[in-house]
DOLOKOL-126431 format. One line per field, with one value per residue (C-alpha): residue in three letters; y, x, z. Coordinates in pm, 1 decimal. Example, Ala and Ser with C-alpha at 12.3 -4.5 7.8 and 13.67 -1.06 7.14 Angstrom:
% residues 2
type (ALA,SER) .
v (-450.0,-106.0) .
u (1230.0,1367.0) .
w (780.0,714.0) .
% end
This chain:
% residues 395
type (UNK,UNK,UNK,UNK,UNK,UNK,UNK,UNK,UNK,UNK,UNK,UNK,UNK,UNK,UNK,UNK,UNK,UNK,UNK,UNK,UNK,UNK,UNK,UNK,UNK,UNK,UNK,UNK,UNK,UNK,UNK,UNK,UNK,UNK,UNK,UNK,UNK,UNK,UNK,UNK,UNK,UNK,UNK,UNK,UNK,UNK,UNK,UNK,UNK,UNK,UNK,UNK,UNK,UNK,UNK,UNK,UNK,UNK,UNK,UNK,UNK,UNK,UNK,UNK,UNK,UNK,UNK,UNK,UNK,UNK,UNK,UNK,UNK,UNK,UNK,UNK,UNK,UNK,UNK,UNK,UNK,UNK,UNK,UNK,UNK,UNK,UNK,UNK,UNK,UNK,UNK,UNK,UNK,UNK,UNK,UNK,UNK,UNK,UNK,UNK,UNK,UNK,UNK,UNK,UNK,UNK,UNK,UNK,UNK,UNK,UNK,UNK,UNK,UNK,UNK,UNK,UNK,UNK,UNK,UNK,UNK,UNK,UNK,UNK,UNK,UNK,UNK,UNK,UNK,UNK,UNK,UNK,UNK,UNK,UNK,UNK,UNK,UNK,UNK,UNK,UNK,UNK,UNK,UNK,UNK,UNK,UNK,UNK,UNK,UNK,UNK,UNK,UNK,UNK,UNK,UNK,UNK,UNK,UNK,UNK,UNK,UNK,UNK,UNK,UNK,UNK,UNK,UNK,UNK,UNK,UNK,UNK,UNK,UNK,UNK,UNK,UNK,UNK,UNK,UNK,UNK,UNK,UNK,UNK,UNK,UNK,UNK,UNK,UNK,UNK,UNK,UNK,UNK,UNK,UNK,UNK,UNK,UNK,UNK,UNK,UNK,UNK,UNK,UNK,UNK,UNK,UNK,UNK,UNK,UNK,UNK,UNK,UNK,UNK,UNK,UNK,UNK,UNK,UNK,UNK,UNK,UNK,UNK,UNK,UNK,UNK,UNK,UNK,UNK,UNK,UNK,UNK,UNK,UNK,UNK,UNK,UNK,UNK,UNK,UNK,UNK,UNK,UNK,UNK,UNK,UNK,UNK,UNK,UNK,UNK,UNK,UNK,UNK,UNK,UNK,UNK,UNK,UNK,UNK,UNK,UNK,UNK,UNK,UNK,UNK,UNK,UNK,UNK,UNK,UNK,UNK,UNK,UNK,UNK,UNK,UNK,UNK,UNK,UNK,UNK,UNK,UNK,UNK,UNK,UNK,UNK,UNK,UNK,UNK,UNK,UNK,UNK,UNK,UNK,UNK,UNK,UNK,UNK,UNK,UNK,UNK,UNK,UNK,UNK,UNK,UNK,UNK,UNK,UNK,UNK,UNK,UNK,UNK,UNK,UNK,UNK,UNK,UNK,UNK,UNK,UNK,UNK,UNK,UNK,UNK,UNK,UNK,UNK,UNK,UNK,UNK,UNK,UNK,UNK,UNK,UNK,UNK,UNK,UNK,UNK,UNK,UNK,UNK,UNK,UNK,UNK,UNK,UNK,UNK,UNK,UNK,UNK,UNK,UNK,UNK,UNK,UNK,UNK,UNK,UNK,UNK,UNK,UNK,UNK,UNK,UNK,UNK,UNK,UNK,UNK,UNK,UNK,UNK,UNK,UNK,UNK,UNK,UNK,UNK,UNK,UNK,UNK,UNK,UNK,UNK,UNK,UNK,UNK,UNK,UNK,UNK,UNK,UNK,UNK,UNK) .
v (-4211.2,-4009.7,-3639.2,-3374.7,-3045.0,-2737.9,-2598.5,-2290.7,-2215.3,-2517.8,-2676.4,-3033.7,-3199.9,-3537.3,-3663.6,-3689.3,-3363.3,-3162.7,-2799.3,-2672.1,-2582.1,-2286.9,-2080.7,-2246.6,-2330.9,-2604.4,-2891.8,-3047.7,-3399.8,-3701.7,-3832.7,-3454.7,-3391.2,-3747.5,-3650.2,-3276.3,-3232.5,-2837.9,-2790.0,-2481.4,-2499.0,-2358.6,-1994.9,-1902.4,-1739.1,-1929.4,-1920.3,-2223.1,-2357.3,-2611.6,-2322.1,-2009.5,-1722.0,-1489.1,-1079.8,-834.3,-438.1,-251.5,111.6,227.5,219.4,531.3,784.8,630.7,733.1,418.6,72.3,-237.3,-626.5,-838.3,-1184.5,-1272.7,-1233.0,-1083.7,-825.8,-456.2,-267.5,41.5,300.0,674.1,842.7,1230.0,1464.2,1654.6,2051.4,2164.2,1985.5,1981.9,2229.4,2217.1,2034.9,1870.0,1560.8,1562.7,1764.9,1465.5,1168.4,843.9,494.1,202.1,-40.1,-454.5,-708.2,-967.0,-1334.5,-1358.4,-1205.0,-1299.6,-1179.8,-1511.4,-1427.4,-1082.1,-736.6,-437.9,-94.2,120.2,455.0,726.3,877.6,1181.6,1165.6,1471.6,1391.8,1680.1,1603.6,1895.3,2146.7,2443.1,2361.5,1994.4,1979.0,2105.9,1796.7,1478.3,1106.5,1044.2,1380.8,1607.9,1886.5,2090.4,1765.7,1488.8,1236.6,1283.0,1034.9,977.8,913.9,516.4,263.1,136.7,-242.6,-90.5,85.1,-199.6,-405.7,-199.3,20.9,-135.0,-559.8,-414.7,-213.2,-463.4,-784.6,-667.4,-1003.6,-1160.7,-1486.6,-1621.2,-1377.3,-1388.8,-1213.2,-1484.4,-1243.7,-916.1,-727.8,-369.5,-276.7,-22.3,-77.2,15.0,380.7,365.1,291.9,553.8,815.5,764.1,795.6,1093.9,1222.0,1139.1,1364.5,1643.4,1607.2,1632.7,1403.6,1532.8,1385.9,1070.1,695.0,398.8,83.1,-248.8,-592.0,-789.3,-1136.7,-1253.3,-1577.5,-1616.4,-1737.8,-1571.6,-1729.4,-2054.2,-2057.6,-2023.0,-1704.2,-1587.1,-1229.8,-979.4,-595.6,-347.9,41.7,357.8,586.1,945.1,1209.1,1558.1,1635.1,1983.1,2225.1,2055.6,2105.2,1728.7,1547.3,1213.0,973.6,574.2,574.0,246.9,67.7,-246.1,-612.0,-912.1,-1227.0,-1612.1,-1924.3,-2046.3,-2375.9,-2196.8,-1853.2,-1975.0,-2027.4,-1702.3,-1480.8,-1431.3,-1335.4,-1068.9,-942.1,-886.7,-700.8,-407.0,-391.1,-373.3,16.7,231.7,604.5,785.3,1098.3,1342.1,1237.6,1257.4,1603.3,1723.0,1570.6,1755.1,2086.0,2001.3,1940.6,2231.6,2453.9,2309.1,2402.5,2737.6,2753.3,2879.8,3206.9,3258.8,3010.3,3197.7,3201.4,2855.0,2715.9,2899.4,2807.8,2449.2,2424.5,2598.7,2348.7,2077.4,2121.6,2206.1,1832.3,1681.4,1833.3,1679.8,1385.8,1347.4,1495.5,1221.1,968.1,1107.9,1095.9,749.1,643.1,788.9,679.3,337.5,325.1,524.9,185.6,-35.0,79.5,81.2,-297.6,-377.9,-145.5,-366.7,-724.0,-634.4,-507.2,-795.3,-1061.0,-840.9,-787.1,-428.3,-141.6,181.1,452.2,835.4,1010.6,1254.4,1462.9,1525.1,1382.8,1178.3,823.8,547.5,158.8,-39.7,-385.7,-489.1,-749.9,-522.6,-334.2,-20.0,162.8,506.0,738.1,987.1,1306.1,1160.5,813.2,559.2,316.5,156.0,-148.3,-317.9,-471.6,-315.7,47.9,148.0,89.1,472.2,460.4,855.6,704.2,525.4,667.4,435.9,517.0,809.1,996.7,1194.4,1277.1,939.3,1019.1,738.1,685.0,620.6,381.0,555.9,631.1,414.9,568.4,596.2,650.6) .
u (-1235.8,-909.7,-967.1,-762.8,-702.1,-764.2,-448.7,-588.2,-834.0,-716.0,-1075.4,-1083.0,-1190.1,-1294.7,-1028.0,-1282.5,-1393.6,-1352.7,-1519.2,-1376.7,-1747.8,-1582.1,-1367.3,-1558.2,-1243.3,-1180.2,-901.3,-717.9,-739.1,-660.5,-407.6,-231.6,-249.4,-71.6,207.1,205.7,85.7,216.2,-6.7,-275.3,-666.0,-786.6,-755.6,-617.1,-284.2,14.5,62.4,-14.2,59.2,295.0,481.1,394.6,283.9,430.1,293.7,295.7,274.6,1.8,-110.4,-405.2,-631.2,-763.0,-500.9,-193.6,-216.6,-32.2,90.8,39.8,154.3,-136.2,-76.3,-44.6,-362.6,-539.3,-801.2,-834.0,-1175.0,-1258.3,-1013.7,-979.4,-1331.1,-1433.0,-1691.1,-1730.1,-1748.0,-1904.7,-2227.5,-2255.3,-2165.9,-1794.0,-1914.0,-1732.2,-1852.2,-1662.4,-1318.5,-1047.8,-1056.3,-1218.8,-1098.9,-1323.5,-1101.1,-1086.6,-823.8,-1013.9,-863.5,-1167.5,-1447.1,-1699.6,-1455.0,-1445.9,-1124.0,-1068.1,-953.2,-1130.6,-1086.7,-1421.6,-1463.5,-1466.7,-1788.4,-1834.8,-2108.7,-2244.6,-2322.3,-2602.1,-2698.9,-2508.7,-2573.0,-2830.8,-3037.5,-3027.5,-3378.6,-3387.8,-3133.0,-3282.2,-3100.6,-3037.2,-3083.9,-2772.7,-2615.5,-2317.1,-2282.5,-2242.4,-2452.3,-2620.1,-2587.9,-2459.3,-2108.3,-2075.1,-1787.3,-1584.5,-1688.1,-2106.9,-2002.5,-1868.6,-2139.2,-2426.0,-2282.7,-1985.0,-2066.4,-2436.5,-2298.5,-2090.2,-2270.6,-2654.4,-2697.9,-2545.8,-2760.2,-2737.1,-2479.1,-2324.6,-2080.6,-1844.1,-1534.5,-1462.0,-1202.8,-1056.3,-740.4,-562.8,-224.0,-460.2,-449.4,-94.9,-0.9,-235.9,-121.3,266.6,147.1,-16.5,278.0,524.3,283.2,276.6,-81.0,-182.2,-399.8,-578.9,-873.4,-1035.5,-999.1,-1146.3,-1074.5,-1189.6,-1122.4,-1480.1,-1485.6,-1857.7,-1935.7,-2228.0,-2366.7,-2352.1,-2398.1,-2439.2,-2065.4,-1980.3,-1730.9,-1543.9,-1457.3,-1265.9,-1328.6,-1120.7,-1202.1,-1077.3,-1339.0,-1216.9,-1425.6,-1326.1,-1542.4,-1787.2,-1441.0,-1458.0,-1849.6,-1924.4,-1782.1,-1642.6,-1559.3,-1448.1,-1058.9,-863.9,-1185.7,-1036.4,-1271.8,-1087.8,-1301.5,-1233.9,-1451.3,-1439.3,-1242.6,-966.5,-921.3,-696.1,-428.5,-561.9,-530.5,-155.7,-208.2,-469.8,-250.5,22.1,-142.5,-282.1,55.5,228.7,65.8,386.7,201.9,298.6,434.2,311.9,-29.6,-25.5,130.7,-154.3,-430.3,-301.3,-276.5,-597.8,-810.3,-636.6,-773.9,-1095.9,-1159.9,-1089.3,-1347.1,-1103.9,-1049.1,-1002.8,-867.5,-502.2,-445.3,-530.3,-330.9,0.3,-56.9,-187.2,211.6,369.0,212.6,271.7,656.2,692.6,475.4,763.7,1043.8,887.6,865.1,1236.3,1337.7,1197.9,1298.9,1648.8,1633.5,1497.3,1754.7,2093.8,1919.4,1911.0,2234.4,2385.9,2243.1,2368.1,2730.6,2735.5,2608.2,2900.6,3180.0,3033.0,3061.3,3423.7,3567.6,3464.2,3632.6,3919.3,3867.4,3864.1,3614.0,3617.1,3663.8,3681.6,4006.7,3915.2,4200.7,4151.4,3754.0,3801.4,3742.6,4025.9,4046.7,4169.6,4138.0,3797.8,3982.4,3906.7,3598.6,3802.7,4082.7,4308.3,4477.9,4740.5,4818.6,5130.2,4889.2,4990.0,4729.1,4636.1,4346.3,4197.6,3860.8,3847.4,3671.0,3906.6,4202.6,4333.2,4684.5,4723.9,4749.6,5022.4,5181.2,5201.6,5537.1,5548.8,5275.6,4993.3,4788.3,4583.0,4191.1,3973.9,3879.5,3439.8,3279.6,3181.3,2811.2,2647.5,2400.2,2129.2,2145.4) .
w (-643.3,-653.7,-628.6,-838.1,-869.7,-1128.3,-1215.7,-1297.7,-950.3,-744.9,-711.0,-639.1,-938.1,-1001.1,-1262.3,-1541.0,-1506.8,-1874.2,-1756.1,-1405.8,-1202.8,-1076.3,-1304.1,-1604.4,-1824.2,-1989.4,-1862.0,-2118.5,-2215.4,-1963.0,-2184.0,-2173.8,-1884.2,-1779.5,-2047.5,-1992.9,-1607.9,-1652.6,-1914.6,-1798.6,-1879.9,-2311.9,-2331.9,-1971.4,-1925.2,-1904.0,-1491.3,-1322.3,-926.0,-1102.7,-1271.8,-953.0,-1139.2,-1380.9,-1355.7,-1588.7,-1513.6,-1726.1,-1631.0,-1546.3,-1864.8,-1865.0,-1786.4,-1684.8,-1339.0,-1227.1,-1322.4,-1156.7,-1200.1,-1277.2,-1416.7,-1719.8,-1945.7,-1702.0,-1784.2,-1658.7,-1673.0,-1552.7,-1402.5,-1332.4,-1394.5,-1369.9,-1369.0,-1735.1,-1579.9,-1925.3,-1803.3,-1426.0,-1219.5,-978.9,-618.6,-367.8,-491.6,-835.9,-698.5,-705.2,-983.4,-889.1,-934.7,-1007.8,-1161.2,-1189.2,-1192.7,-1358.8,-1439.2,-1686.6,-1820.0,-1517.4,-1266.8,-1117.3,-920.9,-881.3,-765.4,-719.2,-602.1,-522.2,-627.5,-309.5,-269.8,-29.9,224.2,472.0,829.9,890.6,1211.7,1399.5,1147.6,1211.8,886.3,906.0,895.8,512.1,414.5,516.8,481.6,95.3,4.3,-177.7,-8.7,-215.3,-449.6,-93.9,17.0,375.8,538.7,948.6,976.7,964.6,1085.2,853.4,916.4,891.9,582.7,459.0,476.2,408.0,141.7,-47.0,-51.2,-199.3,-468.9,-584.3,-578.2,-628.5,-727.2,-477.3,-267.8,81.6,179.6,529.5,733.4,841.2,981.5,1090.6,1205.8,1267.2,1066.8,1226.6,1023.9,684.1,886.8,968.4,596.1,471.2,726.2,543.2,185.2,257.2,450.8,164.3,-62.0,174.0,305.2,630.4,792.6,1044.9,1029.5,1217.3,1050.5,1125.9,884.4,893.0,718.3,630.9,475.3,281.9,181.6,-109.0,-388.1,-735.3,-1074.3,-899.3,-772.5,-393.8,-324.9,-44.7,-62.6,185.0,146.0,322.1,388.7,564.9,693.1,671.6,929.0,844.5,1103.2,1187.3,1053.7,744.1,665.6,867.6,532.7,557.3,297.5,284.9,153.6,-3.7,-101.2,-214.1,-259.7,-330.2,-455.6,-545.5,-558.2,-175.3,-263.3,-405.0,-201.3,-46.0,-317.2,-485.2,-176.1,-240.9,-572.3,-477.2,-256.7,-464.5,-730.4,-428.2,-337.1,-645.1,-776.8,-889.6,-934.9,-1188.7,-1025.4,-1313.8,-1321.7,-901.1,-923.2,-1178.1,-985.7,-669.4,-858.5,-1004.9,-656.1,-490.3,-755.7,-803.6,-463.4,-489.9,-786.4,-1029.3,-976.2,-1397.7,-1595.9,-1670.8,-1258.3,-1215.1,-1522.7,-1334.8,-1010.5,-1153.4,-1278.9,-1033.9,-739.0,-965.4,-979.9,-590.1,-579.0,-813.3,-614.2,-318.6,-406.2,-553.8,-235.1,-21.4,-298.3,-275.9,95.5,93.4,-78.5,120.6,397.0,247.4,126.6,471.0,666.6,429.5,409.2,817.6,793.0,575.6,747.2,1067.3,887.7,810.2,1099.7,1297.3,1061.0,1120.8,1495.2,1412.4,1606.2,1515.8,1808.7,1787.0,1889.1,2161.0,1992.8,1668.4,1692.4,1349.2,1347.5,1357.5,1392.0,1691.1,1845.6,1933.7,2264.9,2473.0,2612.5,2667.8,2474.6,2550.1,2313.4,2415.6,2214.9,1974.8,1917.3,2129.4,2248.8,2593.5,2588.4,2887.8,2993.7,3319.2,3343.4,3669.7,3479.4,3418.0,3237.2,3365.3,3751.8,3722.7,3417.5,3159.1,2921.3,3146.6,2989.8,3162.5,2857.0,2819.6,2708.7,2692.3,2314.4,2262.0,1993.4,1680.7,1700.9,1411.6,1138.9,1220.6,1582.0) .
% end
């Protein structure tokens, strides 16, 4: 029996097959699919393997914070949550906004995206009065609890939150993923926050069963340790789960991918939620001192950040000019040197390794470094100086 594919999760299929097992859609007809092989599953989006897939950016659903591409038809659910201060009291727990938001191709979340909210934890264990805050218990709005790995938190905190109903779960890889710290290390840089603290990130892949389908998921986390300065708090960072029947992950790995990479934050909402935490943690002095400072920090944040966009992109352009100046003066068999003289640059033959100037511009080449044209006196002139390379950008 010849074995197809679903052009929607790429499940082998028997070709009489009418309801995909995995992403439960619905394949069109035999006889339209033999005309029309394009043609995607009833009430899917339009992207299909035969036709790659076409993204979309949306924002963040409930504030805007950021956009990202998602394909086409795709749902988002969830998104930037907070603490209501007129019913709970300010706590390190509820300082910064949290995200808990899906990427879902349909309403199961059958392939999908997800980014966990950050939850702050306590590690106690050093601390004189650790006795009066056992394990689980709440201290200043945190969760004590003993500092964990990244790959442990993973898979006793985050893969049990998500999938309570998840059956016959297994580990089958793990890794460490120090590049996760790397790239968080720059963000945070580009924003003007220091990182001081100690990371520890791991990549963890699950296979189970839920709602009778087989998954394969991989979850990725950064463990931030403020360590004992910081009150012992720590915190998991970039909490990201990405999920697709095990037949197909394969093919929807890329697309997973894509979306986490694609977030574009929207710089006003980042500048506000800076301001916001900063002041928060200060407890609001009054309300009128922490609406001014709230603005003032929120500009400096925007100048920042236009600043490093700005230098970004001279930089960018800087390189890219040299690359070009380079292409064409070797089709002309060009180089550019620096007159020791005036110490601007000027163009010469690149047919030899080594070139002299003298004072009124005449020009001396040869490829061996003894060769001085002040010895013997070339056109009776003593004022020969040998004339460098121009340094490129950026060296």
């Amino acid at each position: 029996m010849k074995i197809s594919k679903c052009p929607a999760c790429g499940a082998p299929l028997p070709p009489e097959t009418m309801q995909c097992p995995y992403c439960q859609n619905y394949l069109q007809p035999d006889a339209s699919r033999e005309q029309k092989p394009e043609m995607h599953l009833h009430g899917a989006s339009e992207t299909t393997e035969a036709h790659g897939f076409a993204f979309e950016r949306r924002p963040e659903p409930n504030e805007q914070a950021f956009t990202i591409a998602v394909p086409h038809g795709w749902i988002l659910e969830g998104g930037i949550m907070r603490a209501d201060f007129t019913r709970q009291m300010i706590n390190a727990q509820f300082i910064e906004a949290k995200l808990d938001l899906s990427a879902k191709r349909d309403a199961q979340g059958t392939v999908m995206l997800r980014w966990g909210p950050e939850i702050k934890y306590c590690d106690t264990r050093m601390m004189p009065a650790a006795f009066m805050f056992p394990q689980g218990s709440n201290y200043a709005g945190m969760i004590v609890w003993p500092v964990m790995s990244a790959a442990d938190f993973i898979i006793h905190n985050v893969f049990p939150w998500a999938h309570p109903q998840a059956q016959n779960a297994r580990v089958i890889e793990q890794r460490a993923e120090p590049a996760l710290i790397d790239r968080y290390r720059r963000n945070m840089a580009n924003l003007g926050i220091p990182t001081n603290a100690q990371y520890d990130a791991a990549e963890v892949a699950f296979s189970y069963q839920e709602n009778n389908l087989l998954f394969t998921e991989k979850i990725h986390v950064i463990i931030e340790n403020m360590g004992p300065m910081a009150g012992s708090m720590w915190s998991n960072k970039d909490t990201v789960l990405m999920r697709a029947p095990t037949e197909a992950f394969t093919t929807w790995e890329a697309v997973l991918k894509h979306i986490e990479s694609s977030g574009q934050l929207n710089p006003r909402w980042l500048a506000h939620e800076i301001a916001s935490q900063e002041m928060l943690s200060r407890q609001f002095r009054n309300a009128q001192q922490a609406q001014q400072a709230r603005d003032q920090r929120m500009l400096e944040i925007l100048n920042h950040m236009q600043q490093v966009d700005r230098e970004i992109t001279e930089h960018r352009a800087r390189t890219n000019a040299e690359i070009m100046n380079d292409t064409y003066l070797t089709l002309m068999e060009q180089e550019e040197y620096v007159n020791p003289y005036t110490n601007e640059p000027e163009t010469g033959s690149n047919q030899w390794q080594y070139r002299w100037v003298s004072e009124d511009g005449a020009e001396f080449y040869t490829d061996r470094e003894e060769d001085d044209p002040n010895i013997p006196g070339v056109m009776n002139k003593a004022d020969w100086k040998r004339t460098p390379v121009r340094k490129r950008f950026p060296q």
